[in-house]
C-alpha positions, 0 to 999 in steps of 0.5 A, a space after each residue: 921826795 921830801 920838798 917841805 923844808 928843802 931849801 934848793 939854791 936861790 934864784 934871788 939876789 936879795 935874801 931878804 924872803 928866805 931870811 924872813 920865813 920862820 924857822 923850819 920847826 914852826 912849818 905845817 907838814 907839807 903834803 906832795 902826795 899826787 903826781 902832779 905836785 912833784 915839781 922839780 927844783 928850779 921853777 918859775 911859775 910864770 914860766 909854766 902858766 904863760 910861756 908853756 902855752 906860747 911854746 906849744 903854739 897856744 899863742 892865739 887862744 884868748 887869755 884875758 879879755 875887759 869890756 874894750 880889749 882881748 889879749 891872746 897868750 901871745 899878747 899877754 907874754 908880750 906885755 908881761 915880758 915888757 913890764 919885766 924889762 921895765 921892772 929889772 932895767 928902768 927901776 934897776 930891781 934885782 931878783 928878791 925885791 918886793 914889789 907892791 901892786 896896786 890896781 882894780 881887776 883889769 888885764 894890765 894889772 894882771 899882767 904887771 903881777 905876772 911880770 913881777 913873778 917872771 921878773 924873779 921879784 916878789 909881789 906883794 899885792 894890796 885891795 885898792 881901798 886900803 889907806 895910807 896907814 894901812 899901806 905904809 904897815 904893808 910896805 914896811 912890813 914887806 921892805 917894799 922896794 917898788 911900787 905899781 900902782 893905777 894913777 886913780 889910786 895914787 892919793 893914798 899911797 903918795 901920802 905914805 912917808 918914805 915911799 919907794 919908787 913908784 910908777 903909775 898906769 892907766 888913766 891919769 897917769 902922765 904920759 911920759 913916765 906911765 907903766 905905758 909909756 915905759 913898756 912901750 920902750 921896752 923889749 918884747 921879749 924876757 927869759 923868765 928869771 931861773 928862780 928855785 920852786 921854793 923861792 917866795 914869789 908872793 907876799 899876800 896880806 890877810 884881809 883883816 878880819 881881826 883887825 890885824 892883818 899878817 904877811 903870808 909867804 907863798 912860793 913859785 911851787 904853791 902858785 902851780 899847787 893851787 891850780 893842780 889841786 881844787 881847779 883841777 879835781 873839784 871844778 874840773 876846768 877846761 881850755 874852753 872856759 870863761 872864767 869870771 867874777 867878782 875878787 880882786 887880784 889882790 885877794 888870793 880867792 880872785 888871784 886863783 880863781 880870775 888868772 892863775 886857774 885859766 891860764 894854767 889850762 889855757 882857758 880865758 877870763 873875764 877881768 871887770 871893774 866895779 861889778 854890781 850884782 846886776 851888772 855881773 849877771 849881765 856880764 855872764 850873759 854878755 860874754 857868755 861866761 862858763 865859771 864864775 867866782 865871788 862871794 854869797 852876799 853877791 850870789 843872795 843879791 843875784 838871785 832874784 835878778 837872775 832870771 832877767 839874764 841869759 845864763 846858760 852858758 854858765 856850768 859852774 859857780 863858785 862861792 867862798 871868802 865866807 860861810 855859804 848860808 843854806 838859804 842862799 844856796 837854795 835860792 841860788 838853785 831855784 834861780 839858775 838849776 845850779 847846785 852852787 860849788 862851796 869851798 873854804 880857803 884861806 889866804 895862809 894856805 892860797 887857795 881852797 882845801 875843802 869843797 865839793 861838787 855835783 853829785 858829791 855837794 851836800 847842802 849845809 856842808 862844805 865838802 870834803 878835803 880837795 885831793 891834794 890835802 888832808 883835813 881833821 877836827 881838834 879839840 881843845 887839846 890838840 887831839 883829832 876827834 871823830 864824827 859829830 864833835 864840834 872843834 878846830 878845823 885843821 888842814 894839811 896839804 902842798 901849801 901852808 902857813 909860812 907868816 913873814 917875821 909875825 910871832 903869830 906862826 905857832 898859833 897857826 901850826 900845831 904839830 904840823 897841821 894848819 889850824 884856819 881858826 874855823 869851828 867845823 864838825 864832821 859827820 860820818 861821811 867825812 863831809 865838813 860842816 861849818 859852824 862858826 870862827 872858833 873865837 865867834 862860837 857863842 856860849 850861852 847858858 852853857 849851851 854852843 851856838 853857832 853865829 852862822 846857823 843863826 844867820 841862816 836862819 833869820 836870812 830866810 825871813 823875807 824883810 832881812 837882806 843880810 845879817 851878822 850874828 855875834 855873842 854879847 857878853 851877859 851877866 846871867 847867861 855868860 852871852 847872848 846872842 845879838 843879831 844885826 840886821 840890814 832889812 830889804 826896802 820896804 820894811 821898818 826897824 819897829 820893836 814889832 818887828 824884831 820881835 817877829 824877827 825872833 819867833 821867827 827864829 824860834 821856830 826854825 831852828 832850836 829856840 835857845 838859839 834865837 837872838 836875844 838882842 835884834 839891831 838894825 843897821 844900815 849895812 854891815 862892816 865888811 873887808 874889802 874882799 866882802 869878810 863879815 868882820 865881826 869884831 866891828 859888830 861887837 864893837 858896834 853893840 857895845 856902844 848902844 
């Protein structure tokens, strides 16, 4: 059956999402290829996540866990059920309403994003460092009609003028009016709202990394298709994982990757606050964690810890947000003997579409489509090309770009393919190959370079801890290539070394490639979600 455009009787009271999704021409194809995407037309993702589990007598496995407390599927269904009374009866929402979600990864937050689902309302969940400026685009943006949010991230958002209703949790909130003490008033026990599989249940802004963040539209039927498709074919998870790691709730990466995958096959995660790289491993070892999810930068910086924990219990790892660089992988490998899970998603599409593992990892390379989707490469005319031609990366699969209200849609899609705003090759075996954004590919002196493969290169150089290459526009060569280089303690920004800093490079990889301008810096701009953001690079050297 056809469900890309079907539009099924709406669960919602408020049409404010369906009115709000572009017209049905400017939609990518949507792909329902495996079995297991059919789903039927009336469906409610918390229903299957959560409630399924409790229903077949699952109730007492463990679902989500912190440093102090563990809740089963039972306990959690409890204090999902509680916060949708809350949501629906106190705050008198009704299904469609957006609600925006505001909190670190902890099991509450979990919980108040999943009762929003139950609830038929739609959540629209937001990194805790974002500022009044940014919050008060998003609740504009979205028609936020409520807000949950933790009492210690509340000075941000009580500075957004016209703020909706707004309830608080956790410590610091005040005693009589909290989420808490709302929940514990509250029934027990809540029917999951009779919403379509192609009602919007999500609302999830991008990162950022261009400055301008979009709303991306998801519905109930996406939220299963990211379970049944990456975690399901490539990690291959279990009801006996621990899942654990670094990506906020608020960031689709950690939204899949720390609840929606566990719960799907009834496994537990392990939900933690403020994770340095150290304090991560201990956590692995303390829990005894089996996959973990976050970022290179974290992985780079584990590396050299890591032989100070117990890892054993850990079967897989897994990297994405940005590219993984080769030295990273290698010394992830060395660390720990795991071959490290690549994968690129984006938040247009929820979830990973391209990855591989064991046997079938390729280091330098991403991997191949995730079944479910399908991937090709265009060049600057729209046309697939073969093997060996640098080009846009274009994606097709169960979810898809769907921008609320933004005129930027038809950028994204192009003749029913996704367009992710990657430069990827792929080599005769169908692997991907990372090479850049497409608007970071630096031309100069008529020859592409690669801003990553750069990076990797002078990340291989024992005084660089992180780096961010980008082009710098140049009067002789068009660009030239302009490194920003954070070094490890111990070593001092000289001339002298940044010259060394390019002969390096020179003899690592081909030498039009070396950066001709080296800038040391502190630290690097990043997204809350660690993105490099580039365009602050750019600007940042255009100033010195």
């Amino acid at each position: 059956m056809d469900q890309s455009t079907a539009a099924a009787p709406s669960g919602h009271v408020d049409p404010f999402a369906r009115a709000h999704l572009p017209p049905p021409e400017l939609w990518p194809e949507l792909l329902f290829d495996l079995p297991e995407l059919r789903y039927p037309p009336r469906l409610n993702c918390v229903a299957e996540l959560l409630d399924r589990h409790v229903a077949a007598g699952q109730g007492a496995r463990p679902a989500l866990c912190d440093e102090h407390e563990r809740w089963t599927y039972a306990q959690l269904q409890q204090q999902v059920d509680r916060i949708a009374h809350v949501l629906r009866g106190r705050l008198g929402l009704v299904p469609g309403n957006r609600v925006l979600l505001r909190g670190a990864n902890t099991p509450l937050m979990a919980a108040a994003i999943l009762a929003v689902l139950k609830a038929g309302l739609i959540a629209v969940p937001t990194m805790p460092l974002l500022r009044t400026r940014e919050l008060g685009t998003i609740i504009a943006k979205a028609q936020v009609d409520a807000v949950l949010c933790a009492a210690s991230l509340r000075a941000e958002l009580d500075a957004v003028p016209g703020l909706p209703p707004a309830v608080y949790f956790g410590p610091g909130a005040d005693d009589a009016s909290s989420l808490e003490a709302l929940m514990a008033q509250a029934p027990a026990a809540f029917e999951a709202c009779d919403t379509a599989a192609d009602d919007v249940c999500l609302i999830s802004f991008t990162s950022g990394t261009t400055g301008v963040p979009k709303g991306t539209m998801h519905f109930h039927r996406d939220v299963l298709a990211i379970c049944d498709c990456f975690p399901r074919h490539t990690l291959r998870t279990q009801p006996s994982d621990l899942f654990i790691g670094t990506p906020q709730l608020a960031f689709t990466f950690g939204l899949g990757g720390l609840l929606l995958f566990p719960l799907r096959v009834g496994a537990c995660a392990v939900l933690l606050e403020k994770l340095t790289p150290e304090t991560l491993l201990q956590a692995i070892a303390r829990h005894r964690a089996t996959v973990c999810f976050t970022a290179p930068t974290f992985y780079r910086q584990m590396a050299p810890l890591a032989a100070r924990y117990d890892l054993s219990s850990l079967r897989a790892t897994v990297s994405a947000g940005e590219a993984l660089p080769v030295a990273t992988r290698d010394a992830w490998q060395r660390a720990t003997g795991l071959a490290m899970i690549d994968g690129i998603g984006s938040t247009e599409m929820l979830h990973i579409f391209i990855s591989a593992a064991g046997a079938d990892i390729r280091p330098g390379a991403t991997g191949k489509p995730v079944p479910g989707y399908q991937a090709c490469i265009l060049d600057a005319q729209g046309k697939p090309v073969g093997p060996g031609v640098v080009g846009r990366l274009a994606v097709k699969g169960p979810t898809g770009c769907r921008y609320l209200a933004d005129p930027r849609q038809k950028d994204y899609v192009c003749d029913g393919w996704n367009l992710t705003g990657d430069a990827y090759e792929m080599d005769a075996d169908g692997y991907f190959i990372y090479r850049s954004r497409t608007d970071d590919m630096i031309i100069s002196a008529g020859y592409n370079i690669a801003g990553p493969e750069v990076e990797d290169a002078l990340l291989r150089h024992p005084a660089v801890a992180e780096c961010g290459v980008v082009g710098r526009d140049d009067e002789e060569r068009g660009q030239v290539v302009e490194a920003h280089v954070v070094l490890r303690p111990g070593f001092d920004g000289t001339p002298a070394l940044a010259a060394e800093l390019q002969e390096f490079v020179k003899s690592s990889i081909a030498p039009y490639k070396y950066p001709r301008r080296v800038l040391f810096a502190p630290a690097l701009p990043r997204t809350e979600t660690g993105k490099l953001q580039r365009f602050r690079l750019r600007d940042a050297g255009a100033a010195t």
